[in-house]
C-alpha distance (Angstrom), angle and dihedral (degrees) to the residues before:
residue distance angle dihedral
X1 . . .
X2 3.60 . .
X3 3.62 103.5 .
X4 4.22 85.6 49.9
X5 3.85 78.7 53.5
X6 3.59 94.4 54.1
X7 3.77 101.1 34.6
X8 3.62 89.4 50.4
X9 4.08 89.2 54.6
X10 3.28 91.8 45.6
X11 4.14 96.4 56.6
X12 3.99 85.2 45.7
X13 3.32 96.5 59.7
X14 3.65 91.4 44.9
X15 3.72 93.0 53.8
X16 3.48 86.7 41.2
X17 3.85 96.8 59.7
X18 3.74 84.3 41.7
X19 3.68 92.4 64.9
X20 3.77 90.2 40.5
X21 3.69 84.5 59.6
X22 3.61 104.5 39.6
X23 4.33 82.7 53.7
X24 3.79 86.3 81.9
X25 4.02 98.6 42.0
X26 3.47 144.0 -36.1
X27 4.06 137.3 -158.4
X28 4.45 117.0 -149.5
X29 3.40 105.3 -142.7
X30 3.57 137.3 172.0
X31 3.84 112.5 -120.0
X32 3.95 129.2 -150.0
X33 3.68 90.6 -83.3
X34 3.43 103.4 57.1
X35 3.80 93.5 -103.2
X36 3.92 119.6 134.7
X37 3.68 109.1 -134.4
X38 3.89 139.8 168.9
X39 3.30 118.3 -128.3
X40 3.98 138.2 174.8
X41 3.31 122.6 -81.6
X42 4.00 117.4 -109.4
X43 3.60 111.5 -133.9
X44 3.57 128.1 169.6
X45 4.01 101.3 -105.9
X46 3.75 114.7 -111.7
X47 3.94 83.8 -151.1
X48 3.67 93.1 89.9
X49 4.10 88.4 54.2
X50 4.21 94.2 43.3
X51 3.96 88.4 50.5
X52 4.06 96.5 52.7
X53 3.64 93.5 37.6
X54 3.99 89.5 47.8
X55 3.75 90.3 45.5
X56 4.41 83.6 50.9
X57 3.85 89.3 57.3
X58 3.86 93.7 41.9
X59 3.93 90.9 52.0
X60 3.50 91.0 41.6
X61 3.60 94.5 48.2
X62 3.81 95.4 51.8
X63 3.72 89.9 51.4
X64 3.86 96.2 58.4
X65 4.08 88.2 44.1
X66 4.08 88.7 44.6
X67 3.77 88.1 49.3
X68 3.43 102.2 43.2
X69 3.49 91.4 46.8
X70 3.88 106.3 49.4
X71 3.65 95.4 26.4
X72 3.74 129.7 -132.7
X73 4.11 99.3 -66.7
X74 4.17 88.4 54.7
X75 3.46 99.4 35.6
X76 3.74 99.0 49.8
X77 4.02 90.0 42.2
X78 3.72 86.2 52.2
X79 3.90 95.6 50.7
X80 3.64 84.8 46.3
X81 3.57 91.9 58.8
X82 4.14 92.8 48.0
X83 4.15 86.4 57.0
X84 3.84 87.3 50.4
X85 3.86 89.3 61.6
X86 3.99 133.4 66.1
X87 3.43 125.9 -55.1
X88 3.63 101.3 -86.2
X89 3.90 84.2 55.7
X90 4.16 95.7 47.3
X91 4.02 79.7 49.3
X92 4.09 90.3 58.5
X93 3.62 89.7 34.3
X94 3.72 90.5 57.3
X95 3.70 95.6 45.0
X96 4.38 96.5 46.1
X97 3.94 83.0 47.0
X98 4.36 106.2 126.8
X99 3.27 112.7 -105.7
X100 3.83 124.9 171.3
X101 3.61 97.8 -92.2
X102 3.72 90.8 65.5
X103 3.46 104.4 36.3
X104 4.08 84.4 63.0
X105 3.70 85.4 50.6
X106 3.20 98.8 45.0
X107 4.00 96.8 42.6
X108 3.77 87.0 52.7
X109 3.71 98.0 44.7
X110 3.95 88.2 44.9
X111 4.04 101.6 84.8
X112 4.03 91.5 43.8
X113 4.17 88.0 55.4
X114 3.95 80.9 42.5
């Protein structure tokens, strides 16, 4: 009785994450048997375009906190540093590099860090 249990769970939760799905669209279709069935729609996920533009604001963030905390002199010798190393380090060194973006950040955010 408890694989029925389980196997029954399992299908449940499948039709539930079907319905979850078909909540923001669905396509009818006719399948290779004949049979007329509804089905989600397939979008492209906007997941991959939330992560890397979540991951821009993070990088950018820490750059304005780095910079306003260290300073220009530190921050500059430790980016110069990073492009000394390998290439996974000139990578990072290339994207922490100042531009002007975050040196108006960081010059506003420097007198509330003090």
């Amino acid at each position: 009785m408890d694989d029925a249990q389980r196997s029954f769970y399992k299908r449940e939760q499948a039709l539930r994450r079907k319905h979850v799905c078909m909540s923001h669209g669905y396509v009818t279709r006719m399948n290779r048997n004949g049979v007329i069935e509804q089905v989600p729609q397939s979008r492209m996920s906007g997941l991959g375009l939330h992560l890397i533009l979540r991951l821009a604001v993070a990088v950018m963030l820490f750059k304005v906190v780095a910079l306003a905390w260290l300073g220009d002199a530190k921050y500059a010798g430790h980016i110069e540093r990073l492009s000394q190393g390998v290439i996974y380090e000139k990578v990072g060194a290339w994207i922490l590099q100042v531009d002007s973006v975050t040196r108006m950040l960081a010059d506003f955010l420097t007198p509330a860090i003090g």
